[in-house]
C-alpha positions as CSV (number, residue, x, y, z in Angstrom):
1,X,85.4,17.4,30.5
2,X,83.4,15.3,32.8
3,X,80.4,12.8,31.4
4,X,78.3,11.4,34.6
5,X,76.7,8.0,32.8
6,X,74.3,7.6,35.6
7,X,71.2,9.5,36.0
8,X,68.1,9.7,36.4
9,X,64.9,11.3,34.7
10,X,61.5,12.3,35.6
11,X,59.2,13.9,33.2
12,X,55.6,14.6,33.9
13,X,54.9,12.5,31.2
14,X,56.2,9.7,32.4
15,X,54.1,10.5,35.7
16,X,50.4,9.1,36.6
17,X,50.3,6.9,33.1
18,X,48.1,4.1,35.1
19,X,45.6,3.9,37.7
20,X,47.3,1.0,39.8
21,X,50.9,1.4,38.7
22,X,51.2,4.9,38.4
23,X,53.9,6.2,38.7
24,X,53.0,8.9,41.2
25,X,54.8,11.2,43.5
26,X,52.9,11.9,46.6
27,X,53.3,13.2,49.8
28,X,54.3,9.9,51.4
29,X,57.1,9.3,48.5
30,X,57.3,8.0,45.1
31,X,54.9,5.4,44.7
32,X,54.2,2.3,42.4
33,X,51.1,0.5,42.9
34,X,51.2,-0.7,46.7
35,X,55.2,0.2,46.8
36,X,56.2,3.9,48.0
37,X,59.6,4.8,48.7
38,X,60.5,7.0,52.0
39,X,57.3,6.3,53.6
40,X,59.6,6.5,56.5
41,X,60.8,9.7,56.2
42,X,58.6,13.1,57.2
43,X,57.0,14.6,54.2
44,X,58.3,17.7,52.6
45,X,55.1,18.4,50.8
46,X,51.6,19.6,52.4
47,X,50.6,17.6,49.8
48,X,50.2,15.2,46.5
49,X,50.3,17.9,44.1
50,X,53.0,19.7,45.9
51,X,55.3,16.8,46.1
52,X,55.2,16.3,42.9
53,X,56.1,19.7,41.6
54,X,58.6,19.6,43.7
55,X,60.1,16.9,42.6
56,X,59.7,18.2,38.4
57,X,61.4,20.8,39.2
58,X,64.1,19.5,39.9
59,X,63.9,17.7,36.8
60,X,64.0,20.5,34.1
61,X,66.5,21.5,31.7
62,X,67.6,24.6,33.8
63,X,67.8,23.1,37.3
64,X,69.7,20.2,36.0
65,X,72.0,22.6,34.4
66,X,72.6,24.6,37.1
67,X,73.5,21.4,39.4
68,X,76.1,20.6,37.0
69,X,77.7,23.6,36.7
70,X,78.0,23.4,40.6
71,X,79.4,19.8,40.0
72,X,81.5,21.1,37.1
73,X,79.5,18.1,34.8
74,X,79.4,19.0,31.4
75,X,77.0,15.9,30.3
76,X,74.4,13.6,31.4
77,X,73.4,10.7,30.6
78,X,69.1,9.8,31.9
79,X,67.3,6.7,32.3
80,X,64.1,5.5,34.0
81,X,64.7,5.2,37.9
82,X,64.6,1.5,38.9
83,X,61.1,1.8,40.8
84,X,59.1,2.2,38.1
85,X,60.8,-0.5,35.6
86,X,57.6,-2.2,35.4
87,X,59.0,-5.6,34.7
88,X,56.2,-6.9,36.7
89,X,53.1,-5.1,35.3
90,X,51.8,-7.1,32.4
91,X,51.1,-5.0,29.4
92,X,51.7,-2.1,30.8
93,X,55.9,-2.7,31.2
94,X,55.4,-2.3,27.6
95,X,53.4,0.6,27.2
96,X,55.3,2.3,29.6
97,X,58.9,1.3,28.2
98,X,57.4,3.4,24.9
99,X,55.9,6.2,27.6
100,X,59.5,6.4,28.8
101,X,61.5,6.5,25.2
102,X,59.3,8.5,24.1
103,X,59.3,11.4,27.1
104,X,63.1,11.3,27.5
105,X,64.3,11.4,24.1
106,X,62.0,14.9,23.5
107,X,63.6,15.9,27.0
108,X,67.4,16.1,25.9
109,X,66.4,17.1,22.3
110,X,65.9,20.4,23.4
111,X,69.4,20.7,24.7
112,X,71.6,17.5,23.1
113,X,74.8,18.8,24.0
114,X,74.0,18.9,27.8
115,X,71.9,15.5,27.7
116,X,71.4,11.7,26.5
117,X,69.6,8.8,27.6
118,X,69.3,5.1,28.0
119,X,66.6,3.4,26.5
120,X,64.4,1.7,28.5
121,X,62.4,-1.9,27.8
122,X,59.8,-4.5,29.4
123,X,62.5,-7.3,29.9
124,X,59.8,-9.3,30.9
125,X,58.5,-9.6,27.5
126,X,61.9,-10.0,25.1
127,X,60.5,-10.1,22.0
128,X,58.3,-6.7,22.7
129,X,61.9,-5.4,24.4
130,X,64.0,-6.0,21.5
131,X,61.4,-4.1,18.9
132,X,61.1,-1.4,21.5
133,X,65.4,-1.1,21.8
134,X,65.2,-0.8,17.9
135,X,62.7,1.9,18.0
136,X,64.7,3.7,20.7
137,X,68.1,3.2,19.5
138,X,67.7,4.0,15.8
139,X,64.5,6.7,15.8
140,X,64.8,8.1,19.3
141,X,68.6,8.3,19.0
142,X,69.3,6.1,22.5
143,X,72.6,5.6,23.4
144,X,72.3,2.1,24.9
145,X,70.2,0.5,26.9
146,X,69.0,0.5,30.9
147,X,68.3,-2.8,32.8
148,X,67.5,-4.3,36.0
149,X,69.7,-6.4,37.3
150,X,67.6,-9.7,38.2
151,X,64.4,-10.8,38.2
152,X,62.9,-9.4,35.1
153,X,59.6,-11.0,36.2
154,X,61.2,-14.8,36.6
155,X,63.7,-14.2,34.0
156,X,67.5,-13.9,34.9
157,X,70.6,-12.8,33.0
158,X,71.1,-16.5,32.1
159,X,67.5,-17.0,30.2
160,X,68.0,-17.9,27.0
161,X,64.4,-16.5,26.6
162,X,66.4,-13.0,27.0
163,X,68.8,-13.6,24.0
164,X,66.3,-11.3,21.7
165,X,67.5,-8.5,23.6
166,X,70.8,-10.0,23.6
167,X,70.8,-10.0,19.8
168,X,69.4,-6.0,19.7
169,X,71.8,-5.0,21.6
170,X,75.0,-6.8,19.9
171,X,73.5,-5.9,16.4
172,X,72.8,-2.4,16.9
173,X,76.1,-1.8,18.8
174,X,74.9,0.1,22.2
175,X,75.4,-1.1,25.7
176,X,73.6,-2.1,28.1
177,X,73.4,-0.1,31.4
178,X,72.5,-2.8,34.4
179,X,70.6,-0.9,37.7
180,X,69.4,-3.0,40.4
181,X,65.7,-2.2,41.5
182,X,64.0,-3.0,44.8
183,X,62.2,-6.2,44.1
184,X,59.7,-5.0,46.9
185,X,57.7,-3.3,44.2
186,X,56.2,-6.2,43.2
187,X,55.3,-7.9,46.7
188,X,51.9,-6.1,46.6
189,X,50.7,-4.9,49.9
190,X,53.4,-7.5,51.7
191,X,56.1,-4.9,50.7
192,X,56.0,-3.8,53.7
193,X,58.1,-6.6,54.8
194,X,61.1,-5.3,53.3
195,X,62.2,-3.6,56.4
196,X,64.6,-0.9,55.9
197,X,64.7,-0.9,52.1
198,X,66.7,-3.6,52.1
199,X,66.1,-4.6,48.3
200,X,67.0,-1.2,47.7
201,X,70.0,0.1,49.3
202,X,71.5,-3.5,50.0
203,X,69.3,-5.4,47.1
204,X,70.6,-2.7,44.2
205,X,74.3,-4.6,44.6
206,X,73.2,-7.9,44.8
207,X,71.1,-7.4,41.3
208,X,74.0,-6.0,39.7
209,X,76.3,-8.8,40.8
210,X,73.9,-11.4,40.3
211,X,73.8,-9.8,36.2
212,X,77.5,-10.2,35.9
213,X,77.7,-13.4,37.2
214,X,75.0,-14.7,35.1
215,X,75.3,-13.1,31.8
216,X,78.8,-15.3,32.3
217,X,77.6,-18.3,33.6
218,X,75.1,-18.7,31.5
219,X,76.9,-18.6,28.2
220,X,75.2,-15.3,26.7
221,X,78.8,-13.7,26.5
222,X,79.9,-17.1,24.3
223,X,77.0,-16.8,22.1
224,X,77.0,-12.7,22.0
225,X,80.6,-12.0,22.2
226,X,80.6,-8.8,21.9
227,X,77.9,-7.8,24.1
228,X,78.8,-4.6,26.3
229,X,77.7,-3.8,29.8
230,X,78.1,-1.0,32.4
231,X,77.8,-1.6,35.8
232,X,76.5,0.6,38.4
233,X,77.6,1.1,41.7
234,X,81.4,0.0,40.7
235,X,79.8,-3.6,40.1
236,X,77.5,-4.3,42.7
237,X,79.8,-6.3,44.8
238,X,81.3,-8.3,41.8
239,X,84.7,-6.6,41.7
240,X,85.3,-6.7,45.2
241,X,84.4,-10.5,45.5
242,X,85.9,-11.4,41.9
243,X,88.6,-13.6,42.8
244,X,85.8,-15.6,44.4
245,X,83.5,-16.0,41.3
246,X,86.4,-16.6,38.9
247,X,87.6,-19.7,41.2
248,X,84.6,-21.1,42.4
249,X,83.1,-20.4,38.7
250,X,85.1,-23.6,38.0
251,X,84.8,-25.5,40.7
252,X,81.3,-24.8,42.3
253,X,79.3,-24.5,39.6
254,X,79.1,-27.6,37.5
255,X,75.7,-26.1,35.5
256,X,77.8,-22.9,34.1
257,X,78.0,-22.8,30.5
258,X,80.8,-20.5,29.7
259,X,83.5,-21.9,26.8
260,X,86.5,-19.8,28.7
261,X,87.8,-18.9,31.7
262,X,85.8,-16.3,33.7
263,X,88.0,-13.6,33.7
264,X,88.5,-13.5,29.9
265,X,84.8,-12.5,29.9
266,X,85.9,-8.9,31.9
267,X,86.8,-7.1,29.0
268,X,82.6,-7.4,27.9
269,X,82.2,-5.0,31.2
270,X,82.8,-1.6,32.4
271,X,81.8,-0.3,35.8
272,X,81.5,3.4,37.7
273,X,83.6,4.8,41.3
274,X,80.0,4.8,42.9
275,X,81.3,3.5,46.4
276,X,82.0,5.6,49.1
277,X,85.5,5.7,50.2
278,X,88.8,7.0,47.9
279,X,90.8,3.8,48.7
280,X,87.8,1.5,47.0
281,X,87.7,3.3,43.9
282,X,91.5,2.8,43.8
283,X,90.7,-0.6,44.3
284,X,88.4,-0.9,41.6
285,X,91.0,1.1,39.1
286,X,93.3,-1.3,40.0
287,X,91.4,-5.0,39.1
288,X,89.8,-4.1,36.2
289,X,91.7,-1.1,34.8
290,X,91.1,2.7,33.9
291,X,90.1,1.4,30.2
292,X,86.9,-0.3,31.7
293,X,85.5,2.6,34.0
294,X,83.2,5.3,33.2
295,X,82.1,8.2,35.5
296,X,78.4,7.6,37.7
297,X,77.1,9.3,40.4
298,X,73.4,8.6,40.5
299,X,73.6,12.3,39.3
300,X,71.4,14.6,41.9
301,X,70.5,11.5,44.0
302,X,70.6,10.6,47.6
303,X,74.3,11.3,48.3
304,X,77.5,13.5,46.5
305,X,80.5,12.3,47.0
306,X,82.3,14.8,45.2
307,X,85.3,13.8,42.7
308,X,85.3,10.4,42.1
309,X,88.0,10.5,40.5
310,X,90.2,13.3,42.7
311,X,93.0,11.3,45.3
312,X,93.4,8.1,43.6
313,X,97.0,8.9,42.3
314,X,95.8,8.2,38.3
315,X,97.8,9.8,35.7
316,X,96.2,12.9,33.3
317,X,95.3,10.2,30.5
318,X,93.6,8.2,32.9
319,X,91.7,10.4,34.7
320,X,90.7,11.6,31.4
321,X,89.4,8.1,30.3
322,X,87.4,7.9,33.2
323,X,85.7,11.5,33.4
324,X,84.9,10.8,29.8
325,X,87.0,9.5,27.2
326,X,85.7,6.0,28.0
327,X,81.9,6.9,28.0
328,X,82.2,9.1,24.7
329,X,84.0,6.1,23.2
330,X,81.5,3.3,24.6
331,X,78.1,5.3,24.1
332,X,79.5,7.1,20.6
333,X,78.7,10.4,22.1
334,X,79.0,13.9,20.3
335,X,82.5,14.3,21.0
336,X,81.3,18.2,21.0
337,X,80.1,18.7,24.0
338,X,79.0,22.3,25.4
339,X,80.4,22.9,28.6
């Protein structure tokens, strides 16, 4: 059985919901206010309203399906893509977060056994976040819940402004699911200047290790100990640099407020195989421990990289805690899942 934690969901609901902000899929890419993604690539659609039916339909129930029968996935787990988090559009980060509950928790109520999602919330506004986690988690049946990694519109992983949504989170029991986003969506016409998609394809990894090393830094884990947190992209870059954090945690960082040692706070996070090469994801098996690792593939994304878990010399149990023993166990899935 094999439980991918990360992917992503489109519905065309959650499509052209504001006149600035969108979101939109056009011929020129997926596009947020000034901010479209691939403008650099040539178009595969003679137009607006082809690109977007292209890309829905790749989103329904039966093309999903039929991708993960190729992949030999027997579950999915959705969330909004990081683009269109909306952290930085006022009252409409709100509304949307709602849009977005709303759309993807009638998308894998037609076929539950195949599907789940990740709540979604305006972490710019914590209090509005925290009702809207409630509302997703306990009437739209959510099974944790999706965040940036940094910058939730000047907020950081250390605010104590954010410990509403710290609170929801711990109360209700459901994890949180921490994706970095390309800050360039909020530089107005300037993004531009991101050259390369830097705050996308390099960006993504520092957000998610800039979240782990606040969330710790910051005392959150001290007041919420029992706050849980999955990590895309095997941890940003916070695995593979966390000797380094642990050591200069104490002495380089005189303004940290954790009570205990940094690497007691590692059994508060679990991470993916996301990276590219079979002797990192042994790597990553090997500091923090087939317990802590779900499976995650950005599910139908950019890249495949087959078996994550295939020649990394991990026993049956393991291998089984990793393609979904750990996810069913950390995001209370139906343990009957329909292959």
């Amino acid at each position: 059985m094999l439980i991918d934690a990360h992917a992503h969901l489109l519905t065309p609901g959650m499509l052209n919901r504001h006149d600035f902000w969108g979101p939109f899929m056009k011929m020129q890419g997926f596009t947020v206010g000034h901010f479209a993604l691939g403008t650099k690539q040539k178009s595969k659609a003679a137009s607006d309203q082809q690109a977007e039916a292209n890309l829905l339909a790749k989103m329904t129930h039966a093309a999903r399906r039929e991708l993960m029968a190729q992949r030999g996935v027997d579950q999915i787990v959705v969330s909004t893509p990081s683009h269109a988090f909306m952290y930085w559009a006022d009252d409409f980060g709100s509304e949307y977060a709602r849009i977005c509950n709303d759309e993807m928790s009638a998308y894998c109520a037609q076929d539950p056994a195949h599907f789940a999602f990740w709540a979604h919330a305006n972490l710019a506004d914590p209090v509005a976040a925290a009702r809207e986690i409630e509302r997703a988690v306990t009437q739209l049946g959510a099974k944790g819940v999706c965040v940036g990694g940094a910058n939730f519109k000047g907020l950081q992983a250390y605010s104590e402004e954010l410990f509403p949504v710290w609170e929801a989170v711990t109360r209700l029991d459901v994890p949180l699911m921490v994706h970095g986003y390309n800050q360039s969506v909020w530089w107005g016409d300037k993004h531009a200047e991101d050259r390369f998609e830097t705050t996308s394809i390099v960006g993504d990894c520092v957000d998610e290790t800039l979240f782990f090393w606040y969330l710790i830094c910051g005392g959150a884990l001290d007041v919420f100990p029992t706050l849980k947190t999955y990590i895309n992209h095997a941890g940003g870059m916070a695995v593979f640099q966390l000797g380094r954090l642990a050591e200069l945690n104490k002495s380089m960082a005189p303004d940290a407020r954790n009570k205990r040692p940094f690497m007691d706070y590692l059994s508060n996070f679990w991470f993916d195989l996301d990276v590219h090469h079979p002797a990192l994801r042994r790597a990553v098996v090997e500091v923090v421990g087939a317990d802590q690792i779900l499976y995650g593939t950005n599910f139908g994304g950019a890249y495949d990289n087959g078996d994550l878990t295939a020649g990394l010399g991990l026993s049956d149990a393991d291998v089984a805690k990793i393609r979904s023993g750990n996810a069913r166990r950390l995001l209370k899935l139906d343990t009957s899942v329909a292959a």
